[in-house]
N, C-alpha and C positions, 0 to 999 in steps of 0.2 A: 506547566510553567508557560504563561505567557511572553513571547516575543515582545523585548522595548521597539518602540518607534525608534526609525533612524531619522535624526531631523538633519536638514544641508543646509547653510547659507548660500547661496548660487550668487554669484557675479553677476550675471543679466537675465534676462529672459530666456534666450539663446540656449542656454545650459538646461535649463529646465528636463526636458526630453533625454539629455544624457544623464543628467541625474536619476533622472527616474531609471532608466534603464541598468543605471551602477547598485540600482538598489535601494536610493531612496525614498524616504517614507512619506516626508512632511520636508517644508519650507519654510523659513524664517527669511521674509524680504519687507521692503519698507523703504521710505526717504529721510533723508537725515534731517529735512524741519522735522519729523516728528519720533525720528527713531534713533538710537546710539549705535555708533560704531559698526554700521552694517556693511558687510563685503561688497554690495553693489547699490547704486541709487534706482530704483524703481517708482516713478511716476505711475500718473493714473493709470494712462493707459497701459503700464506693462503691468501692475496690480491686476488689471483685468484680466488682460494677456495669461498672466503665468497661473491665475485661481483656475482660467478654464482650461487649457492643459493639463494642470494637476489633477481636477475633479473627472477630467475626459478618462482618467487612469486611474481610482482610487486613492487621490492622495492626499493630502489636505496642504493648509496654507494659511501660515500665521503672521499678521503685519505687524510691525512693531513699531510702538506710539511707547516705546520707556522714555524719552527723553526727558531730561529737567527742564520744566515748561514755568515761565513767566508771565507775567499778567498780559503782557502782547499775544498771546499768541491762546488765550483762553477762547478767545469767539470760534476761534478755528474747530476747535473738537468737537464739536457738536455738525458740522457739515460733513469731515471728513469720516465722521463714525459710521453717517447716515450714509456715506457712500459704498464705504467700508459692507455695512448690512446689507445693500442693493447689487453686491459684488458674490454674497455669500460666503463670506471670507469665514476661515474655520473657527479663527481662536484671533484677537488682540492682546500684544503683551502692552503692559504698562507696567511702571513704578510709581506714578504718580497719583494720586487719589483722585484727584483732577478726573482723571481719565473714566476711573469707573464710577463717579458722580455724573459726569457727563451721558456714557452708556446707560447708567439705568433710566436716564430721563429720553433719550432719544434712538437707544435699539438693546433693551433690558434684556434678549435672548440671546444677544451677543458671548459666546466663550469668553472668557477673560484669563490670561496665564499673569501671572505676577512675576514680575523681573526689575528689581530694583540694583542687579550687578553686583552688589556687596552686602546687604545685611539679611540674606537669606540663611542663616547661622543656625535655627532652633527651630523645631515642628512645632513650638508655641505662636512664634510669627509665623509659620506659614498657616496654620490653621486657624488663625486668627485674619487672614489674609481670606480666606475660603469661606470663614462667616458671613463674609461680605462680601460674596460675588465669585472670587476666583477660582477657577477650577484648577490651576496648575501652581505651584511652585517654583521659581526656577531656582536652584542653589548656588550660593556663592561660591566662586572656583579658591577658594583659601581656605577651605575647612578639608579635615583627612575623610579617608575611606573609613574609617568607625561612627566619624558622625552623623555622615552621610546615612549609612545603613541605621543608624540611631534615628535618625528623623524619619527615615522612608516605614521604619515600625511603627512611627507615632503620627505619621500624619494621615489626614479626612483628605486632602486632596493629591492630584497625582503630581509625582516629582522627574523635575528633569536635571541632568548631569552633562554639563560638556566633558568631555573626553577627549577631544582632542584641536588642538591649534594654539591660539596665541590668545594671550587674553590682557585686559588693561591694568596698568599698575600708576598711570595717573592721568587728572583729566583737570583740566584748570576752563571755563567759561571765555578767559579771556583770549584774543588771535596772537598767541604768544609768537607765533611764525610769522605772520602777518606784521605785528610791527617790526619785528627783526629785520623783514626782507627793508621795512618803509623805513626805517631807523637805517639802511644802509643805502638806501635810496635803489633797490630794486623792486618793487615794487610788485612791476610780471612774473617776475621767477617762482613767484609760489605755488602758481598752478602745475609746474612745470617739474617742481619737486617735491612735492609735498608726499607722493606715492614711496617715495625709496630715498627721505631724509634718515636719518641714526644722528643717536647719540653713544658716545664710545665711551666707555669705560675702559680706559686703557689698563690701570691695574687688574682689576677681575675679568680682561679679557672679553668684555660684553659689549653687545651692540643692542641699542634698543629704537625699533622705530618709533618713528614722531608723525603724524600727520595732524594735518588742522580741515576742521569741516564745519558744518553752521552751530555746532554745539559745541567748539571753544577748539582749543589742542590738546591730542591724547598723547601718554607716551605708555607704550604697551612691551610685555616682557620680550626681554631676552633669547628666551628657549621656548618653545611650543609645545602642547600635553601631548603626550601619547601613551596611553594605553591599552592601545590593542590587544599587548598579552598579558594583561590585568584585570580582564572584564569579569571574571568568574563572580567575585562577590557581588556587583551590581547587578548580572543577571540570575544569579540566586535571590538576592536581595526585593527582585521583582520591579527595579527602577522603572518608569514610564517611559520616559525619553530620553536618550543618548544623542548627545550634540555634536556634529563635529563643523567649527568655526572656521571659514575659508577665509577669512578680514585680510587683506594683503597679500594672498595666497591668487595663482593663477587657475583661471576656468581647470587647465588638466590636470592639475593638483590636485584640486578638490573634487573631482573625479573621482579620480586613481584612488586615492583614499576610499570614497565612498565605496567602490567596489570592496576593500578591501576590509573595511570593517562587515559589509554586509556577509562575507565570507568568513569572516569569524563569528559574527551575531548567530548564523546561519548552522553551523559546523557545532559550535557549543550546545544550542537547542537540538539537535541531531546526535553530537556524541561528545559529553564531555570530558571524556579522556582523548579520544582525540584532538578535540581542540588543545588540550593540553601540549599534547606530542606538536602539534602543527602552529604554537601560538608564537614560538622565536620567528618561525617561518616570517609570520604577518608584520612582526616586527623587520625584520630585515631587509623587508618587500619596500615599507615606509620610509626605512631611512638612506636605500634606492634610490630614492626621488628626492628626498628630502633636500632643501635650497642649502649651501655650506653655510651663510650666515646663519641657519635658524635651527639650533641643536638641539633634540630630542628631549625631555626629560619627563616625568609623574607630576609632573608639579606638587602641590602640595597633598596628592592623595595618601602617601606612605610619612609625612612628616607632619610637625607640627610647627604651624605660624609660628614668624618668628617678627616681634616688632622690636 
């Protein structure tokens, strides 16, 4: 049985080197003109920066170009791809087709993962995704742990599962905060809060952040995944890569976690019954750290959508 990839979203550069050293596998970094909801902004030069570090140490390094891209910003893909190439960058996610029409005219050996955030639902899309280029899947975090393993039976290309942090529940184009603050006439305050805004649901007890970034304002869940001591079926299952999402999350958070999933990935591929005996442990270690606003749950891996 193969070992999944553990992939990190890092904050900066900076992290990188501790990442690696907590255990991780692969990166998922990028700037928000061309990428969604990414834990940290990385420019050219830290794209550079953090590929050679990772490659200095066996690791790989994936940019992410998913964004919902408009006729503005179409000349663009075609420079940045070619940089992208000249960088040696491992793998580009997209969801936009944009993206991999542009790759195959301007760096066609380019990896390509497919992440359109929500309609990754059936190994029919995803292998229909693969016909055309994509080597990876990434699955939508609203589908259970059955269809998950349903589709990882049926699909040609390799599949990734976040497992754990916070994930989005809406995203609107427009600078919904942005006119807020200018409809109130503060205008500067948005940079100032847009890291640690909420929206309260006073009845259900919920808090859900909001930030705004060049792809509109998101408002992302409530509770953040964890299953750390749930992994059995997807590492039976032979999943490719296990995500864990730092978006809002501090550099030693996403740490600490890393170490701590790598300790389970590690311990289950070495003794499965052990891991068993020691899996509340990993749980109990996470919710140690865990921020009080942001309460633990499976998301939708044990239930079923509910709209």
């Amino acid at each position: 049985m193969k070992k999944p990839e553990l992939l990190v979203t890092p904050t900066k550069v900076e992290d990188i080197h501790s990442l690696i050293a907590a255990g991780a596998d692969a990166f998922v970094i990028g700037e928000q003109r061309y990428g969604l909801r990414l834990a940290g902004e990385f420019n050219r030069s830290d794209v550079q920066k953090a590929i050679g570090i990772a490659h200095e140490y066996g690791k790989k390094v994936y940019v992410a170009m998913n964004a919902i891209f408009h006729n503005n910003k179409m000349d663009e893909l075609s420079d940045y791809l070619q940089f992208l190439k000249e960088q040696n960058v491992d793998a580009v996610i997209f969801g936009d087709p944009a993206v991999l029409m542009t790759a195959r005219e301007v760096a066609p050996e380019l990896p390509l993962h497919w992440n359109t955030e929500t309609t990754a639902t059936n190994w029919f899309t995803c292998n229909y995704w693969g016909k055309r280029g994509a080597k990876r899947a990434v699955l939508a975090r609203e589908i259970n742990m059955d269809a998950i393993i349903e589709i990882k039976e049926n699909a040609e290309v390799e599949i990734e599962v976040q497992v754990h942090g916070m994930t989005a529940m809406f995203q609107s184009k427009r600078s919904l905060l942005g006119h807020y603050f200018e409809y109130q006439g503060n205008v500067n305050e948005l940079d100032k809060q847009q890291k640690n805004m909420i929206l309260h649901d006073k009845e259900r007890a919920n808090k859900y952040p909001i930030f705004e970034d060049e792809n509109g304002t998101h408002i992302m869940s409530p509770n953040d995944i964890c299953i750390i001591d749930e992994l059995q079926e997807l590492l039976e299952a032979g999943i490719n890569s296990l995500k864990i999402d730092g978006i809002l999350h501090s550099s030693e958070y996403i740490i600490e976690v890393t170490k701590l999933y790598r300790e389970a990935v590690d311990l289950f591929h070495e003794d499965p019954d052990l891991y068993d005996d020691k899996k509340s442990e990993f749980l109990e270690k996470i919710e140690a750290i865990q921020p009080e606003n942001r309460p633990l749950d499976t998301g939708f891996f044990f239930k079923e959508t509910v709209y």
